[in-house]
N, C-alpha and C positions, 0 to 999 in steps of 0.2 A: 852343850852349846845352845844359846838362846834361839826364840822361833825368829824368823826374818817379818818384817813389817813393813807392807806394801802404804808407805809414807804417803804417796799418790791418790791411792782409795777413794778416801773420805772426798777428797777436795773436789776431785773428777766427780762423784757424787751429787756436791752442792752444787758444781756448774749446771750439772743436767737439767738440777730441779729449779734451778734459777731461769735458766734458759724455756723449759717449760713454762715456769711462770709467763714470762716474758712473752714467748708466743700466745698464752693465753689470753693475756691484756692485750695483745693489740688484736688478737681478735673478734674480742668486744669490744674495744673502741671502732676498729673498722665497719665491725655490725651495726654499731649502730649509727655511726653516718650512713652508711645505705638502708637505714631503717628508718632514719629521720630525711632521708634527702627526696626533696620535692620533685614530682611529676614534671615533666619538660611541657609546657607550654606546648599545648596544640592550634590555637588558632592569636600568637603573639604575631604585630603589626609593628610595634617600636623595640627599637635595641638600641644598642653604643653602637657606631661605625667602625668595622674592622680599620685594623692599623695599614693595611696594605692601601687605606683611600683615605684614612687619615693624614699620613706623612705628605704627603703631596699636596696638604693645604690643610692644616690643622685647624687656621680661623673659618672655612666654610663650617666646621659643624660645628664650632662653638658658641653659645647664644655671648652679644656684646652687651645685651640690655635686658633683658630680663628672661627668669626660668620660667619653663612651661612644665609641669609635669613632675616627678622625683627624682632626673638623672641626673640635674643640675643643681638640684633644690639647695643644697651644699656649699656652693659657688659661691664664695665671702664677694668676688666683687659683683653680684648678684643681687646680694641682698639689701641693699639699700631702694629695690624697689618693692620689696615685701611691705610695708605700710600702705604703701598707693595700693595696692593688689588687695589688701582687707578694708580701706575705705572704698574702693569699689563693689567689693560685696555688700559692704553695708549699703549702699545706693541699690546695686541690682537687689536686693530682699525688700529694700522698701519700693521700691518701680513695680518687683512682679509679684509684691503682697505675700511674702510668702515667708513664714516660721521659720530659723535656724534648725531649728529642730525638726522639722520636715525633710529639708535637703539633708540634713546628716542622718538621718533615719533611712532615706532613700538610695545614700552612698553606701552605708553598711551595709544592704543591702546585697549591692553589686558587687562587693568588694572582690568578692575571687575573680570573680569574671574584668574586673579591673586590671587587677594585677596578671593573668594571665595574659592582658596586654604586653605585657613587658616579657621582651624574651632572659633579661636579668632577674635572679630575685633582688626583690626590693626588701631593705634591709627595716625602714622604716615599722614601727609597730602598726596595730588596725588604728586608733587614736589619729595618729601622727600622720602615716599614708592620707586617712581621710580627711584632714585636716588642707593637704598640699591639694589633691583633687578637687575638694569644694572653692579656695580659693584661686584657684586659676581659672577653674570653669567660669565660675561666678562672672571673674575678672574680665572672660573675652567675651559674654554674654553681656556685660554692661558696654563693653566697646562696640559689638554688631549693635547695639540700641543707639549710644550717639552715636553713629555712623550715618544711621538711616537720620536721625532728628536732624544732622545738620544738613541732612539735600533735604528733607521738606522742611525746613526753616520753622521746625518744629521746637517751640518754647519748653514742652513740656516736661523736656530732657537735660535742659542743661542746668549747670548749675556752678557756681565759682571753680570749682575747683577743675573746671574744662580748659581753661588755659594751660592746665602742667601737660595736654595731650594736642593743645590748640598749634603747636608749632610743628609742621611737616616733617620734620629732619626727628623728631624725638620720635614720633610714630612707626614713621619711615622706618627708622631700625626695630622695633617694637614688633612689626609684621615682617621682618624679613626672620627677625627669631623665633617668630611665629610658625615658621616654613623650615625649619630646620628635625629632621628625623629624630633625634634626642631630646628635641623640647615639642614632646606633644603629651597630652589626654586623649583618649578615645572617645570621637566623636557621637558614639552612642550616647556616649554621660552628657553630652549639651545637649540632644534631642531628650534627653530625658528629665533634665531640670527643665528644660522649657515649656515640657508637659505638662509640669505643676506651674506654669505660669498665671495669676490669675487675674493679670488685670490686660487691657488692651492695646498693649506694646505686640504685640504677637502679630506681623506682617499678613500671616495667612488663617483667618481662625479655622479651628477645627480641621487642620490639617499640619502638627506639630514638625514632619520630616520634609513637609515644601517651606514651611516654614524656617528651620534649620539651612537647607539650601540654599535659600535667595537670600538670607544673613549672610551667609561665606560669600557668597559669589559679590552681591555688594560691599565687603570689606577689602577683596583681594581683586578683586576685576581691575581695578589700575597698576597693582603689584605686579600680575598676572598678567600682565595684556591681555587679559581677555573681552576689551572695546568691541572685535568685531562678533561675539557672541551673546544675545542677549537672554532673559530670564526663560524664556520657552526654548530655547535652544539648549542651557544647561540644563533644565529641568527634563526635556527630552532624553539627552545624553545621558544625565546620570540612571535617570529611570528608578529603574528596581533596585541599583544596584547598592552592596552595602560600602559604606564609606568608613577608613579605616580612621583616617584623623585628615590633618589638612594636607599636610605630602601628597595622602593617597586621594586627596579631592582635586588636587590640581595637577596627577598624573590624569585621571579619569578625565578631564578638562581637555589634556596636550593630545592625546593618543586616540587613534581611530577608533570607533564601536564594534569596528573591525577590519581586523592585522589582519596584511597581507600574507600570503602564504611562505614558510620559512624553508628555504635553499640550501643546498650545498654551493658555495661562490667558487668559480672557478679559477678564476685570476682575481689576486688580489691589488692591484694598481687599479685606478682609476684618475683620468688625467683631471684637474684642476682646471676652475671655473676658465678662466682664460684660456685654455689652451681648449677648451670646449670651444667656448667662442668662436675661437679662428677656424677648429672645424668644421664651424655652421651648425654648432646649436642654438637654439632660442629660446632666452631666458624668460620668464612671465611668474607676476606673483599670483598668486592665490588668495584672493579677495574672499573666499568663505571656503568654509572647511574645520579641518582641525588644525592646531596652532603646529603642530609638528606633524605637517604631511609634505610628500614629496614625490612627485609622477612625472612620468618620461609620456612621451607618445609623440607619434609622426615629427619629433628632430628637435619638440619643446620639453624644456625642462624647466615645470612647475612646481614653486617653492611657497610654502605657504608665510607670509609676514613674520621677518624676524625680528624685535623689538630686543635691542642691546641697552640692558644698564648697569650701574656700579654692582646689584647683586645678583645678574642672572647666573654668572659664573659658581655663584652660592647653590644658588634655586638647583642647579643641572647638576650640580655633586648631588645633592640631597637627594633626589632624584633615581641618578643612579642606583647609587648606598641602598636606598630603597629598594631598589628592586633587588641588587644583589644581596641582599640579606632575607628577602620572606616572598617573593613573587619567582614565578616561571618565565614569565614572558620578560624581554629586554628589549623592549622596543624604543626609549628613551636612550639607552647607552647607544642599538644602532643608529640611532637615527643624531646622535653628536657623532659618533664615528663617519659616517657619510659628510658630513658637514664639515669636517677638520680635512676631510681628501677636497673637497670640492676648497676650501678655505685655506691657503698657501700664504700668500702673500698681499698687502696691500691691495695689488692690483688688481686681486680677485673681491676686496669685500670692496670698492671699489665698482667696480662693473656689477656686483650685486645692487648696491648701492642705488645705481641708475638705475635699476631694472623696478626699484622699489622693494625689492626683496628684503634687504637690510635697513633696518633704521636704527641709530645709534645715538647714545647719549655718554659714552665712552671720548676718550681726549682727541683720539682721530683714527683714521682707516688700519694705522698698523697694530693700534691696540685693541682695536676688537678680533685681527689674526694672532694676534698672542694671546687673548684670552680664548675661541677655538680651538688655538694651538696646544693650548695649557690643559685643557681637559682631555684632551685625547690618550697620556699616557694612562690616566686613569681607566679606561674604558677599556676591554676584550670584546674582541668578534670572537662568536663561534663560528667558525667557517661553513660547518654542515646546518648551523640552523639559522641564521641570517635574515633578514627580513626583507632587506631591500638588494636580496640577490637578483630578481628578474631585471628589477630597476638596473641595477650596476653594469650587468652582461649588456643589456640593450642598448645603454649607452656607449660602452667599450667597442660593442660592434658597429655604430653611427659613426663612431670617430676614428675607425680603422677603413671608412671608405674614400678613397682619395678623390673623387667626384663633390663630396660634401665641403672638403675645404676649398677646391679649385673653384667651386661656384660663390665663394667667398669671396676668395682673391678677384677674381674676377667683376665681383659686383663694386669691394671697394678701392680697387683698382681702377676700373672703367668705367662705372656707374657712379661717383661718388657725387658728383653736383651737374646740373643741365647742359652745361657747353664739353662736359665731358661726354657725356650720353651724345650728342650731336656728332661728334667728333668722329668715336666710336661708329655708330649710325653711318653715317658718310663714307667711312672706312669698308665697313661690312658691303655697304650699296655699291662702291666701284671697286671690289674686290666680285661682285657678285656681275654686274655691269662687264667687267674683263672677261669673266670667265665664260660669259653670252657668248662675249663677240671672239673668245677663242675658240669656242663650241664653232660657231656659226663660219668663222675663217674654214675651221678645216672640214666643214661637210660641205660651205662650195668649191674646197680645193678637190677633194675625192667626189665632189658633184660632175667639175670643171673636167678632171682627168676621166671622168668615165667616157663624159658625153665626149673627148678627143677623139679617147680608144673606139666606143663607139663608130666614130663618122671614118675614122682612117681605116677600122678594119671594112666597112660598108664599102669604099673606095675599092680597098684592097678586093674584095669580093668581084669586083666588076672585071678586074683584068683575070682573074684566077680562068 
């Protein structure tokens, strides 16, 4: 009888060795993506905007006129202003005297420290990256120059090709993409080409980082509202401090030198501007300050100047995104979220309105509470770390006392115009008047009965 033959053997064999293989390759392929894969960004200031603050308004973080930066560089409907953006650098090289080959010399330079701006890697080669970086830089440093030439009525700047920027509405959107998280450079790289600036465009000599400053602040101070703050004021504020790109110059701009201290909120309602009103709050704007402050004290609630336009709804995502992606503090998110409780209805921006608090350039009262209203889903309180918790309590508590609305009613009820106040007046007088001569009735009635009792018991006494 033949030996038996295990048919199965061989083949269970080749699987093994197959499958070995198989494990083997992937893991060297897997090693060496974690052997190629790049270090995370420790001090990255720009990113893409998570999807969760995307969806809720996909055109606030999309540039509509041109890319700043490499995150939009791509953007076909983009590039049709990539010529203007390389005939501007040829302008700014010849204004600030200064070599191609110097600035790309000085951009290879920085280049890690660039890119770790970006919390994405950037796909671009070194070539190509510094290519996008010089031309955009270039691009806004020849715009802060005409900026400044056209308020001093300075010749020395302009030159034909200023009318393609001479129309408000093209610029207009130009600086609002300007302000957008996804389309920036790191502001170090402008103070740094304007280092090598060698001729005397330079605002402030020998001082390249005040100089830098009072460029921004004069290109975006109307953007910005920032009218009631002027160059020693930003220059104070900003200080020491370092500036990430423009987002984070016109956070540093909005927000106190220093945040109030951050709460646990107790209650989270707080009643709406109107209904404040009626319980005898007083409204008052805030004529200097920071552009986003806001203070309670003895029954006044102080707002600092609100300036509503078609892109502030942009500005304040940006903003936020900002902070929720690379900062701690959330002082811009609290301080929309406070403003979309106090901001209801009409009526409330409205009564702002009168108070001077609100200024708008929006269609009318109700569309500037639905743009309020529109930012708020995007925003999170932390309830335990809050900013404007003392503020909130103190106010809930002023509005829980029923003396504060009764001296409301009261005043414009009875007080409202002069023949009322008389009225009133006259009222209070013979209501006061009656109650003399009712006093006075009955202390000489029990005067009247004493001195009877009196005289009859003295009588009485005589016969006793």
């Amino acid at each position: 009888m033949g030996e038996a033959v295990d048919i199965n053997k061989g083949y269970n064999h080749i699987t093994v060795d197959v499958k070995i293989l198989s494990d083997d390759s992937l893991v060297t392929s897997l090693g060496d993506k974690l052997k190629n894969l790049s270090p995370l960004p420790t001090e990255c200031s720009i990113s893409r905007v998570p999807v969760h603050l995307r969806e809720r308004n996909e055109k606030a973080f999309t540039p509509r006129e041109i890319s700043i930066g490499p995150l939009h560089h791509n953007n076909d409907n983009l590039k049709h202003m990539h010529p203007h953006k390389l005939r501007l650098l040829k302008h700014f090289l010849s204004r600030a005297k200064l070599s191609l080959h110097d600035c790309v010399q000085l951009l290879k330079m920085k280049e890690v420290y660039l890119r770790n701006c970006y919390a994405d890697p950037i796909e671009f080669d070194s070539d190509r990256f510094t290519e996008i970086i010089l031309v955009d830089s270039a691009f806004i440093l020849e715009l802060f120059f005409r900026n400044i030439s056209s308020d001093d009525n300075n010749n020395q700047l302009q030159d034909p090709y200023d009318h393609f920027f001479g129309g408000p509405r093209k610029l207009r959107f130009i600086k609002t993409d300007m302000l957008l998280l996804e389309n920036q450079v790191p502001f170090f790289i402008i103070e740094d080409l304007l280092s090598l600036t060698k001729s005397d465009i330079i605002p402030i000599k020998n001082d390249v980082r005040r100089s830098a400053i009072m460029l921004t602040y004069e290109f975006f101070k109307w953007k910005l509202n920032l009218l009631d703050m002027d160059n020693f004021n930003i220059e104070e504020k900003v200080g020491e401090l370092q500036i990430q790109h423009f987002v984070d110059f016109a956070r540093i701009c909005y927000v106190p030198r220093e945040f109030p201290c951050k709460n646990k909120l107790k209650c989270m309602s707080m009643p709406r501007a109107t209904k404040l009103h009626e319980a005898g709050v007083k409204f008052k704007v805030m004529n200097k300050g920071n552009p986003f402050d806001i203070r309670f004290k003895d029954g006044v609630l102080e707002i600092s100047r609100l300036r509503l336009k078609d892109a502030t709804e942009i500005l304040l995502r940006n903003l936020i995104a900002y902070e929720r992606c690379h900062l701690h503090d959330n002082y811009v998110n609290d301080y929309v979220f406070i403003l979309d409780r106090l901001i209801e209805t009409a009526g409330d921006v409205e009564l702002l309105m009168h108070y001077g608090i609100i200024e708008s350039k929006l269609s009318g009262t109700q569309e500037v509470a639905s743009t309020i209203n529109r930012l708020s889903p995007g925003t999170t309180m932390a309830r335990r770390r809050f900013y404007f918790s003392d503020l909130w309590e103190n106010v809930n508590d002023y509005y829980r006392v029923p003396w504060h609305k009764w001296r409301v009613t009261l005043k414009e009820d009875y007080f409202k115009n002069p023949w009322a106040i008389i009225s009133v007046t006259a009222a209070v007088v013979l209501l006061l008047l009656t109650i003399v001569q009712t006093f006075y009735t009955v202390i000489s009635f029990f005067f009247w009965s004493n001195l009877y009792s009196h005289i009859l018991l003295s009588k009485l006494a005589k016969y006793v």
